[in-house]
C-alpha positions as CSV (number, residue, x, y, z in Angstrom):
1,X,-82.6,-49.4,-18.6
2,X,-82.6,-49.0,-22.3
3,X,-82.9,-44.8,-21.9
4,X,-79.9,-45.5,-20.3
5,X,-78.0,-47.1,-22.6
6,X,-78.9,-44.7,-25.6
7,X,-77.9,-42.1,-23.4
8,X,-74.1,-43.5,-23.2
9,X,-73.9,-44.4,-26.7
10,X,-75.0,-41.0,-27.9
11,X,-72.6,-39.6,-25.5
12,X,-69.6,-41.8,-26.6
13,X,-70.6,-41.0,-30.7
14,X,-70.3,-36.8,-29.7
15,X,-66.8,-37.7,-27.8
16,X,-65.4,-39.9,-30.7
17,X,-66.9,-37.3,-33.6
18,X,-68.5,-38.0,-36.7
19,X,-66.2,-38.9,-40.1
20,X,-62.4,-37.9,-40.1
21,X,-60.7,-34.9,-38.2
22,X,-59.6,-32.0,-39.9
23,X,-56.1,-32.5,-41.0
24,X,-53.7,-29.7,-38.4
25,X,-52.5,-26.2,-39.7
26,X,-49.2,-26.8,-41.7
27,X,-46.2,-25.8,-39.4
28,X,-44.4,-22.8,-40.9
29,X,-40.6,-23.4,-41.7
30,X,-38.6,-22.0,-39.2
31,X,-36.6,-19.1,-40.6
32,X,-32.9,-18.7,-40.9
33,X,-32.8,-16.3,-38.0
34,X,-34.9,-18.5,-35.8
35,X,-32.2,-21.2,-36.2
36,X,-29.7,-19.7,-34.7
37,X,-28.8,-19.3,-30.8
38,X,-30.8,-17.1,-29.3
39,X,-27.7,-15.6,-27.2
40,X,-25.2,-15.5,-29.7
41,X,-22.5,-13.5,-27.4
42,X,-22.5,-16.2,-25.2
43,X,-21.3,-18.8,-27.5
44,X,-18.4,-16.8,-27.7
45,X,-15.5,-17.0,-25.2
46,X,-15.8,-14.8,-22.6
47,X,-13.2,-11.9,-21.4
48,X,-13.6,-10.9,-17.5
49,X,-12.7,-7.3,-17.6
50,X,-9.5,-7.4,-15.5
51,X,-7.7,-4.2,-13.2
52,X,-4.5,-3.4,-12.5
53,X,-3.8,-3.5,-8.8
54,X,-3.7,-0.7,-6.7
55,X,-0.3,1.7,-6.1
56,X,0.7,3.1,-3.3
57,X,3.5,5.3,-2.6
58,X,5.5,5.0,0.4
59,X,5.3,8.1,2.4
60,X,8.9,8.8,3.5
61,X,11.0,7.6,0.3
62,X,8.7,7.5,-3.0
63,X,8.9,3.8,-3.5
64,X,5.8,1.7,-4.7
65,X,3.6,-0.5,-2.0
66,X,1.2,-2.8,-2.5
67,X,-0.9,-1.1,0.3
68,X,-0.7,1.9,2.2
69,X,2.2,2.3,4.6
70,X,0.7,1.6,8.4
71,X,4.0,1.5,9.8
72,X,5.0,3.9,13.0
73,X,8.4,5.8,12.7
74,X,11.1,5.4,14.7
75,X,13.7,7.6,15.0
76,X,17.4,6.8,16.6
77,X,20.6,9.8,17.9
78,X,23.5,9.4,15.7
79,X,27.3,10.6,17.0
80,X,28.4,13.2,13.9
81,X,31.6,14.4,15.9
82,X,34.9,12.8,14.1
83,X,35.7,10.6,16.6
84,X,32.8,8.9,16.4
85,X,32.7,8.1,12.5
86,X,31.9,5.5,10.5
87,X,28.2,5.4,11.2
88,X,26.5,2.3,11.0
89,X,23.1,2.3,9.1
90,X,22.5,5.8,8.1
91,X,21.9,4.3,4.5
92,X,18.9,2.4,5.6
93,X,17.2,5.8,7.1
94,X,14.4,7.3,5.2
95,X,15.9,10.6,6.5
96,X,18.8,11.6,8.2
97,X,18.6,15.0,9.9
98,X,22.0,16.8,10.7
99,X,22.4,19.8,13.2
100,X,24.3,21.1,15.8
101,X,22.4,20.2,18.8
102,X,24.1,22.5,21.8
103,X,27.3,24.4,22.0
104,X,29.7,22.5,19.1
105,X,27.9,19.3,19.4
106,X,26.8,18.4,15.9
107,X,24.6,15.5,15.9
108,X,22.0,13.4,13.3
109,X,18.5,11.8,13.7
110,X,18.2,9.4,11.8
111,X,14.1,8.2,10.8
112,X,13.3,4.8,9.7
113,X,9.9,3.8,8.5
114,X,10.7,0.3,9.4
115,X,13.3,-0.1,12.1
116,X,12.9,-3.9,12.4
117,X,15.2,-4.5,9.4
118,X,18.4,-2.8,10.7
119,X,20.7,-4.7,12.6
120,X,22.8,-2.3,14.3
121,X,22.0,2.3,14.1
122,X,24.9,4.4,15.7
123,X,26.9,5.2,17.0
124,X,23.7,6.0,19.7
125,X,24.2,9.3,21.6
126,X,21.9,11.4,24.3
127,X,19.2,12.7,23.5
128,X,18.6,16.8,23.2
129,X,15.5,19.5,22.8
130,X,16.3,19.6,19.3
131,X,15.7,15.5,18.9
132,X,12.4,15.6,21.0
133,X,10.8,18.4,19.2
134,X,11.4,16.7,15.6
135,X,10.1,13.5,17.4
136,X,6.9,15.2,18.2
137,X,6.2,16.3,14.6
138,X,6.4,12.8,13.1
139,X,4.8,10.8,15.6
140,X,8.2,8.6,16.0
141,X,9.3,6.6,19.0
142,X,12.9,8.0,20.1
143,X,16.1,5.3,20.8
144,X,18.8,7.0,22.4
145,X,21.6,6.9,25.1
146,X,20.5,8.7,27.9
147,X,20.7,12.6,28.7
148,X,20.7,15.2,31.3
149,X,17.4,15.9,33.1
150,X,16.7,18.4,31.3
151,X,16.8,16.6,28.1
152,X,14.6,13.5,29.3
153,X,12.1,15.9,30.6
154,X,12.2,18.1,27.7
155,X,10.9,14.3,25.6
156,X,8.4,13.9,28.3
157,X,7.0,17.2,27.5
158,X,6.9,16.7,24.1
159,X,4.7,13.6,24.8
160,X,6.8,11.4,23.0
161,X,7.8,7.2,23.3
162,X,11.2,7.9,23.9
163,X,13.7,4.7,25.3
164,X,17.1,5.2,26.8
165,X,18.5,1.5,25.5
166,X,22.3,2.1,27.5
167,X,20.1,1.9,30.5
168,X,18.2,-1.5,29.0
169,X,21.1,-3.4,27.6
170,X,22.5,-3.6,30.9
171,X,19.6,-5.6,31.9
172,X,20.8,-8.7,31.0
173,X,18.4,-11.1,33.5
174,X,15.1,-9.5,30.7
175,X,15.9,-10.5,27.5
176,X,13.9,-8.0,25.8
177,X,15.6,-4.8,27.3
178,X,19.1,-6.7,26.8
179,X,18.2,-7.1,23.2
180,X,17.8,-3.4,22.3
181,X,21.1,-2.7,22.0
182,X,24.8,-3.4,22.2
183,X,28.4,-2.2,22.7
184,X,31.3,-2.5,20.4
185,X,34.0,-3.5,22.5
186,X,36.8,-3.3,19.6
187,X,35.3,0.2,18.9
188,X,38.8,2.7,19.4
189,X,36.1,5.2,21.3
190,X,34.1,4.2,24.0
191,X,31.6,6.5,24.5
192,X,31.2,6.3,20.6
193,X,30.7,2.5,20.6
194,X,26.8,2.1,21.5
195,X,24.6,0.5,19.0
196,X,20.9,0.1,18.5
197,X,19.5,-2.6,17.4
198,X,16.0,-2.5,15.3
199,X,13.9,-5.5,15.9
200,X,15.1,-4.8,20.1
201,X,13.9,-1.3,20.2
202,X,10.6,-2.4,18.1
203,X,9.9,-5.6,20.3
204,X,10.8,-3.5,23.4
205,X,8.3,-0.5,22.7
206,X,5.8,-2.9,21.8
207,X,6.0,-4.6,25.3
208,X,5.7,-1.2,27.0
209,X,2.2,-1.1,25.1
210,X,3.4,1.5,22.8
211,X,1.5,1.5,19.1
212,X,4.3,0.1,16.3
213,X,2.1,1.0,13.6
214,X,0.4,3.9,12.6
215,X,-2.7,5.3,10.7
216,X,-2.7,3.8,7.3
217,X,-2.2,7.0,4.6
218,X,-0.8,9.6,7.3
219,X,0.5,12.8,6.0
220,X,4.0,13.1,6.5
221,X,4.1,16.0,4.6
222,X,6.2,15.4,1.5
223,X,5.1,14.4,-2.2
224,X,7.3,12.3,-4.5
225,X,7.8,11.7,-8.3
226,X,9.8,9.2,-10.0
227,X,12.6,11.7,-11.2
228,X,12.6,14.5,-8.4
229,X,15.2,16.6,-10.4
230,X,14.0,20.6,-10.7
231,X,13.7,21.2,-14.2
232,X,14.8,25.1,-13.6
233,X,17.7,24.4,-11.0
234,X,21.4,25.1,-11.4
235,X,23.5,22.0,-12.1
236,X,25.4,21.5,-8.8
237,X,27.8,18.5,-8.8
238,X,29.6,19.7,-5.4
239,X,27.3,20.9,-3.0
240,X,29.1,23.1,0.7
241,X,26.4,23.2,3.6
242,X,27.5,25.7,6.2
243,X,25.2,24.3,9.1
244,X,25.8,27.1,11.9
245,X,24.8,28.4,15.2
246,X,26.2,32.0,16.5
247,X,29.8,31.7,15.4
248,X,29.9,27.7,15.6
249,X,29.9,26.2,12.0
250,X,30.6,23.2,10.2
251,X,30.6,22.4,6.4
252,X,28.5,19.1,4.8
253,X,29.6,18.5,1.3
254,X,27.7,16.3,-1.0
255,X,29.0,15.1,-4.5
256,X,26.8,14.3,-7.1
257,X,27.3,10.5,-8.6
258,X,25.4,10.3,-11.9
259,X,26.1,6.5,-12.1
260,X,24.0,6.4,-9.0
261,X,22.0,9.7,-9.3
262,X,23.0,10.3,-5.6
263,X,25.0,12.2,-3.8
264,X,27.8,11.2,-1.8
265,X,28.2,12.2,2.0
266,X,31.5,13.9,2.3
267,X,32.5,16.0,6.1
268,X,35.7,16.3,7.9
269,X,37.5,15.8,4.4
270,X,36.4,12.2,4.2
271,X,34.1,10.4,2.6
272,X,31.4,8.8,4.6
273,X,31.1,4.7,4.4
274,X,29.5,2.7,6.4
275,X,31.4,0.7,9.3
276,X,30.2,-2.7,8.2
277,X,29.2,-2.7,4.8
278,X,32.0,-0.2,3.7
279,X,29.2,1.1,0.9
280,X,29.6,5.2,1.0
281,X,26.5,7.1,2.8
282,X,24.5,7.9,-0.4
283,X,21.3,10.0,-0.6
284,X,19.1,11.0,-3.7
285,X,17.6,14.1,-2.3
286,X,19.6,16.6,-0.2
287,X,17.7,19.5,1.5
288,X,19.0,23.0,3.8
289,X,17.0,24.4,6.3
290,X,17.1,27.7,7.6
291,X,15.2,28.0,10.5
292,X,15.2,30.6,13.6
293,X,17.3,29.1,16.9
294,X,17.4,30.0,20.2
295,X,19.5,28.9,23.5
296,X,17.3,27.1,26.0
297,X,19.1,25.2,29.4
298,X,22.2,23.6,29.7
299,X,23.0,25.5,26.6
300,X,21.2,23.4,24.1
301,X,20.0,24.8,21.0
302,X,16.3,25.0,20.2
303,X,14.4,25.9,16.5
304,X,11.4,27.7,16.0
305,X,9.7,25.5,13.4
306,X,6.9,27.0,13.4
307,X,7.9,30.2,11.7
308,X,9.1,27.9,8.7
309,X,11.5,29.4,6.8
310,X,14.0,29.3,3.5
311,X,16.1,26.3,2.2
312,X,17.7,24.5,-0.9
313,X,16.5,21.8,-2.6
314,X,19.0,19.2,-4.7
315,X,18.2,16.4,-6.8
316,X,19.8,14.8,-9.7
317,X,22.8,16.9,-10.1
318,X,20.2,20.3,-9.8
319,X,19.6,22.6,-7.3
320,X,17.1,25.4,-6.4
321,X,15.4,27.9,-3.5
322,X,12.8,26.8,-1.5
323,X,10.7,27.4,1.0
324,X,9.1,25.5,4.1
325,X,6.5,25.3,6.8
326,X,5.2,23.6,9.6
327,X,1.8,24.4,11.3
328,X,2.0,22.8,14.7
329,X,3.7,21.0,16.7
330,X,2.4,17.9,15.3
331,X,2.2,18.8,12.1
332,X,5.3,17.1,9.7
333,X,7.6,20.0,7.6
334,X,6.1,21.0,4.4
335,X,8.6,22.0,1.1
336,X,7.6,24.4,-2.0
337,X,8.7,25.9,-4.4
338,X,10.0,29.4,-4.5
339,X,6.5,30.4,-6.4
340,X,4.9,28.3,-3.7
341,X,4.5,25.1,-5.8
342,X,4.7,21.7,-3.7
343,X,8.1,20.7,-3.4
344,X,8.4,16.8,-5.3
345,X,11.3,14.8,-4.1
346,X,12.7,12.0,-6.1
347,X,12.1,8.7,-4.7
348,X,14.3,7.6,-2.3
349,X,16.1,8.6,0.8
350,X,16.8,12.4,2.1
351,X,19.3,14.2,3.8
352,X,18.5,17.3,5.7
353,X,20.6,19.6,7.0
354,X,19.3,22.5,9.6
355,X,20.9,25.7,10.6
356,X,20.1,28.8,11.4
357,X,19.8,31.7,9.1
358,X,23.3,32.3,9.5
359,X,24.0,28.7,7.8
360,X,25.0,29.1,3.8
361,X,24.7,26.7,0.8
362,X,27.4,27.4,-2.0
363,X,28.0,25.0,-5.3
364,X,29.8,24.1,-8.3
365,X,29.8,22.5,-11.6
366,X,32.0,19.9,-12.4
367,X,35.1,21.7,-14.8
């Protein structure tokens, strides 16, 4: 018992240690760099690196998107004979095609990238060869009035969504075919007095299962820059377009407007306004093209695009050569320069005439 006892006191005297503990190493100062924050950039306020939101340019006029155009093109028969003038809506087309279409018939397409917006297109005519074929290249859904046999087969060949809305209209028990179109009954002419409307045509192709949007980014084939004027052109303020087919002809004139940097739509000695808004049929690019023709049934006329061809090319008061091609039939038209530079159009809409070879393009300076 006693062992014992030593034993815990000697153990308790080696814990406790003998005399005073040796004082603890001084603590060094801190230095001045230690003091301060370790992460000094963060103390400071912080800039997220920011980026400008992406551009995109529209495909068929040059204008700026937000994102890519994924629209589908639609494309709607305009009357061009006098009779059948004022048009309605051409100014809203992203292009308007003219040409005669068979025998004297001269007649436009007009192409819009978003049809849903225009209230009333015409005056709506038949469709012809001439129609269906350009349809084909750009992938557009055709409104028309009709045609011969020949002409409706002739679109069905060509593979394209094509509607004949004189036909729907008269549907009035189905409000979507009855909502495609309309007829002027005021209108003096009444063959002339058919009208399209947009958001009809696009709610009706949309119920026939028919695609009305397309690939986002498609190529329709032409290029854009904010001023599309050719540095090396000839100043034309009066433009003459012979469109012509053997010995038929008819002359486009287009006068430059440098308060608008368009040119104005001038044919049968008239200026052309439109019926409802009374604004004049303006366009900021204006473009021939020559291409081979043909006669095909019924006596419609019929182009060889794929053999491309010459043309002229005006912007901003200038004009100059050009050249063009198309490699298939599904492929859009292509423009370059004479030296076989891409062709830039100025942003906005386009007028296009098409004749054959034997069509002529003369102009003026203002005196």
């Amino acid at each position: 018992m006693k062992r014992l006892t030593t034993l815990l006191l000697v153990l308790c005297l080696l814990l406790c240690g003998c005399g005073n503990p040796a004082p603890a190493e001084p603590t060094e100062a801190p230095t001045e760099a230690a003091t301060e924050p370790t992460t000094e950039a963060t103390t400071e306020p912080t800039t997220v690196p920011t980026t400008e939101p992406p551009v995109y340019i529209h495909p068929l006029n040059g204008s700026e998107l937000s994102e890519p155009y994924s629209g589908r093109i639609f494309a709607n028969t305009i009357s061009n004979v006098r009779e059948a003038l004022p048009h309605v809506s051409v100014n809203d087309a992203d292009i308007l095609m003219e040409m005669f279409v068979n025998a004297s018939v001269v007649r436009c397409l007009a192409l819009y990238s978003d049809i849903s917006q225009v209230e009333a297109i015409g005056s709506t005519r038949s469709t012809r060869p001439m129609f269906n074929d350009i349809c084909e290249h750009y992938n557009a859904v055709l409104a028309h009035a009709g045609g011969t046999g020949f002409a409706l087969n002739d679109a069905n060949q060509h593979g394209i969504a094509h509607y004949n809305v004189d036909s729907l209209m008269r549907k009035r028990d189905d409000p979507l075919k009855a909502g495609t179109a309309y007829r002027d009954k005021e209108y003096k002419y009444g063959e002339h007095n058919l009208f399209v409307i947009g958001s009809g045509i696009m709610a009706y192709a949309e119920s026939q299962g028919e695609a009305v949007t397309g690939l986002p980014e498609t190529d329709y084939g032409l290029i854009f820059a904010e001023d599309g004027t050719p540095a090396a052109g000839e100043a034309a303020e009066s433009i003459t377009i012979r469109i012509q087919y053997n010995s038929t002809k008819k002359d486009t004139v287009m006068e430059y407007n440098p308060d608008t940097g368009k040119y104005t739509y001038w044919q049968y000695g008239k200026m052309m306004a439109d019926q409802i808004t009374e604004e004049p049929e303006e366009f900021r690019n204006v473009v021939t093209m020559f291409v081979p023709m043909t006669t095909i049934g019924h006596n419609y006329h019929s182009a060889d695009f794929l053999q491309g061809g010459t043309g002229y090319y005006a912007c901003g008061g200038k004009i100059i050569p050009i050249t063009w091609t198309c490699s298939g039939d599904k492929e859009p038209f292509r423009f370059f320069t004479e030296s076989g530079e891409p062709l830039a159009f100025g942003a906005g809409n386009t007028y296009i005439a098409i004749s054959s070879p034997k069509g002529s393009v003369t102009w003026t300076t203002a005196e």
